[in-house]
PLY file of the C-alpha trace (Angstrom):
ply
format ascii 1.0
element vertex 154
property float x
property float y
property float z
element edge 153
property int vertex1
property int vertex2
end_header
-91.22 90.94 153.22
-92.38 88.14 156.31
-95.94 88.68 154.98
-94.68 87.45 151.79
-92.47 85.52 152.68
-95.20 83.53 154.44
-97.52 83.93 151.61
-95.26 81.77 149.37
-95.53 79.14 151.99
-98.70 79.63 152.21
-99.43 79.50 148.73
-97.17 76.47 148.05
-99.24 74.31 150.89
-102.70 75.45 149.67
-102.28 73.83 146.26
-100.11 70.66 147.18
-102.50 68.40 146.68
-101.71 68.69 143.03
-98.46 67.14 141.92
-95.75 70.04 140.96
-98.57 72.75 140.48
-97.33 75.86 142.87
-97.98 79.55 142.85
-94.32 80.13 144.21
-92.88 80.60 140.95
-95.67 83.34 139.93
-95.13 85.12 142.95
-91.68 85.08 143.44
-90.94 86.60 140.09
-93.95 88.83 140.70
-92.11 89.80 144.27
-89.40 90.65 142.81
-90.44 92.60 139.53
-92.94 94.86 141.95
-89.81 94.97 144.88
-86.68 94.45 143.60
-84.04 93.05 145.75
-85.92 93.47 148.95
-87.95 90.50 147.83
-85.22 88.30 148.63
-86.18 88.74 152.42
-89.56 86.87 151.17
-87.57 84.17 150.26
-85.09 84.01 152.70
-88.51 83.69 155.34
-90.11 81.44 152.61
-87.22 79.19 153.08
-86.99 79.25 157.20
-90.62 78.19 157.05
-90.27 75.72 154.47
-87.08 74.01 156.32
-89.06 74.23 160.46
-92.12 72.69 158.71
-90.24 69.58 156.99
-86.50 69.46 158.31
-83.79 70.98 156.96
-82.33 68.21 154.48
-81.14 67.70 151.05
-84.38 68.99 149.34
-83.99 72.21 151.49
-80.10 72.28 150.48
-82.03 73.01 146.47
-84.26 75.22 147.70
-81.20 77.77 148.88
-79.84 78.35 145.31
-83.15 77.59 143.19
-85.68 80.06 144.74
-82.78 83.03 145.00
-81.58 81.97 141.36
-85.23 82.75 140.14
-85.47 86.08 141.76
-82.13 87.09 139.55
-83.50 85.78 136.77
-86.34 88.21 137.14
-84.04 91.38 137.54
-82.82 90.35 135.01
-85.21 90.00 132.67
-87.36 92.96 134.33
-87.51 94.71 131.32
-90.40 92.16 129.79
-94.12 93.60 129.85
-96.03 91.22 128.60
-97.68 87.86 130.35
-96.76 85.57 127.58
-93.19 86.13 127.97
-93.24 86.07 131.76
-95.84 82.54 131.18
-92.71 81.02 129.28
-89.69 81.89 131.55
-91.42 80.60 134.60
-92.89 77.52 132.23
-89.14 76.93 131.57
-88.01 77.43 134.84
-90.51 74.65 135.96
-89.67 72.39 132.96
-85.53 73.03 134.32
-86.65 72.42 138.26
-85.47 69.12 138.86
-82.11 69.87 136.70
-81.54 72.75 139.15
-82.48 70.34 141.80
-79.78 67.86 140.84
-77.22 69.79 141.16
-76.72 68.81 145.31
-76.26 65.56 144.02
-73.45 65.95 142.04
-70.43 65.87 145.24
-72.97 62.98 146.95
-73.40 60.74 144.06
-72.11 61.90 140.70
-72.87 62.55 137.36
-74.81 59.22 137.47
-77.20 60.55 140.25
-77.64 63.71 138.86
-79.41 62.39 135.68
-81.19 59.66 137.46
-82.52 62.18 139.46
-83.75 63.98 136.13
-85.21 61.26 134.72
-86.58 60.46 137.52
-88.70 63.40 137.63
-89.42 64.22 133.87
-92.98 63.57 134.25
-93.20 65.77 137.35
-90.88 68.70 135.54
-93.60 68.75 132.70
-96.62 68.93 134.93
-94.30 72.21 137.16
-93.71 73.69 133.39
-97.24 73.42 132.12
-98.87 74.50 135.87
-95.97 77.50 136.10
-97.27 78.95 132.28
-100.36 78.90 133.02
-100.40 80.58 136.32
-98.45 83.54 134.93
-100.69 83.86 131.75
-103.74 83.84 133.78
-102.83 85.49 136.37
-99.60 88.01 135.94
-101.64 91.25 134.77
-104.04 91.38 137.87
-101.35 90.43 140.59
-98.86 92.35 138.97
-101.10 95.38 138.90
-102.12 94.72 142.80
-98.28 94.30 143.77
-97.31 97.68 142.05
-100.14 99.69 143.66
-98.78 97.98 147.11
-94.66 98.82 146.29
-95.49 102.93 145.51
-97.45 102.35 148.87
-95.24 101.19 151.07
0 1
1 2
2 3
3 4
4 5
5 6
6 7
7 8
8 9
9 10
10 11
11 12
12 13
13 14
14 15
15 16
16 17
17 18
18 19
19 20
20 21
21 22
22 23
23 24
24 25
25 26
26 27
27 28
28 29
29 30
30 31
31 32
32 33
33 34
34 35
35 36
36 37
37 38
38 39
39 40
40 41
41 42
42 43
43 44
44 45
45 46
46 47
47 48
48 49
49 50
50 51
51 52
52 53
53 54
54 55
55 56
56 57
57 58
58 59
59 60
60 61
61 62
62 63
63 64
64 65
65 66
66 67
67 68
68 69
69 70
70 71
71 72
72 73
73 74
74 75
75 76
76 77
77 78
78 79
79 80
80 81
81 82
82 83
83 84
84 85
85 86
86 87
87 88
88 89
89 90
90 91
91 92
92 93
93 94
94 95
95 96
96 97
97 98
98 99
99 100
100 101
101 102
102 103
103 104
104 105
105 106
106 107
107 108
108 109
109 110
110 111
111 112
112 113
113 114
114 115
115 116
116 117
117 118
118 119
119 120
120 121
121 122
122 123
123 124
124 125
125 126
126 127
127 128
128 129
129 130
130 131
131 132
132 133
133 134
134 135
135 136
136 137
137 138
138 139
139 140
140 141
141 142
142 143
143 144
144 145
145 146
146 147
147 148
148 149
149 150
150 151
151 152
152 153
């Protein structure tokens, strides 16, 4: 799970030099369809690297709740095969990022800040959506394949 964990660090700093396009999504619902629950100790090390390399503030604060919330979400809907369907939850999680962001604003500043902070980021949320579906169509059968051979391994 630190492998991993680091990997979606990893991944997330190799392609951040385009704006909201991450492979964190793809592989944390890939994580966790391949491992279960035990691929919440990927995130939990995903998040202590993400919080020593930039501080642990606000943004990290989203980050506790977001990342965990998407790993449910893919329990939960474990029992979808296809890419397509996997291409438009994490498209729609990606569109929804910066809603589920907002939500540590609420007790700072309100309702107000809250949906300045969405429409704020709309532009952004549509680039995460469209760069999260494409990921997962593209690439969910061959990593999902790999990352089943590795769980009956290990």
């Amino acid at each position: 799970m630190a492998m991993m964990g680091v990997l979606l660090a990893v991944s997330k700093e190799a392609l951040a030099f385009l704006p909201n396009f991450e492979a964190v999504s793809l592989l944390t619902i890939l994580f966790t369809l391949s491992f279960g629950w035990r691929a919440l100790g990927a995130v939990g090390v995903f998040l202590a690297v993400e919080g020593l390399l930039y501080g642990f503030g606000s943004w990290w604060v989203m980050y506790l709740y977001v990342w965990p919330l998407l790993c449910l979400l893919a329990m939960g809907f474990h029992w979808m095969k296809r890419a397509w369907q996997w291409a438009m939850l994490s498209g729609v999680y990606g569109l929804a990022f910066g809603a589920l962001c907002s939500l540590v604003y609420l007790p700072v500043g309100g309702v107000r800040m809250m949906v300045s902070w969405i429409a704020g980021g709309l532009v952004f949320d549509a680039a995460h959506g469209a760069g999260n579906f494409l990921l997962m169509l593209v690439l969910y059968g061959p990593l999902h394949r790999a990352l089943e051979r590795l769980a009956k391994k290990v």
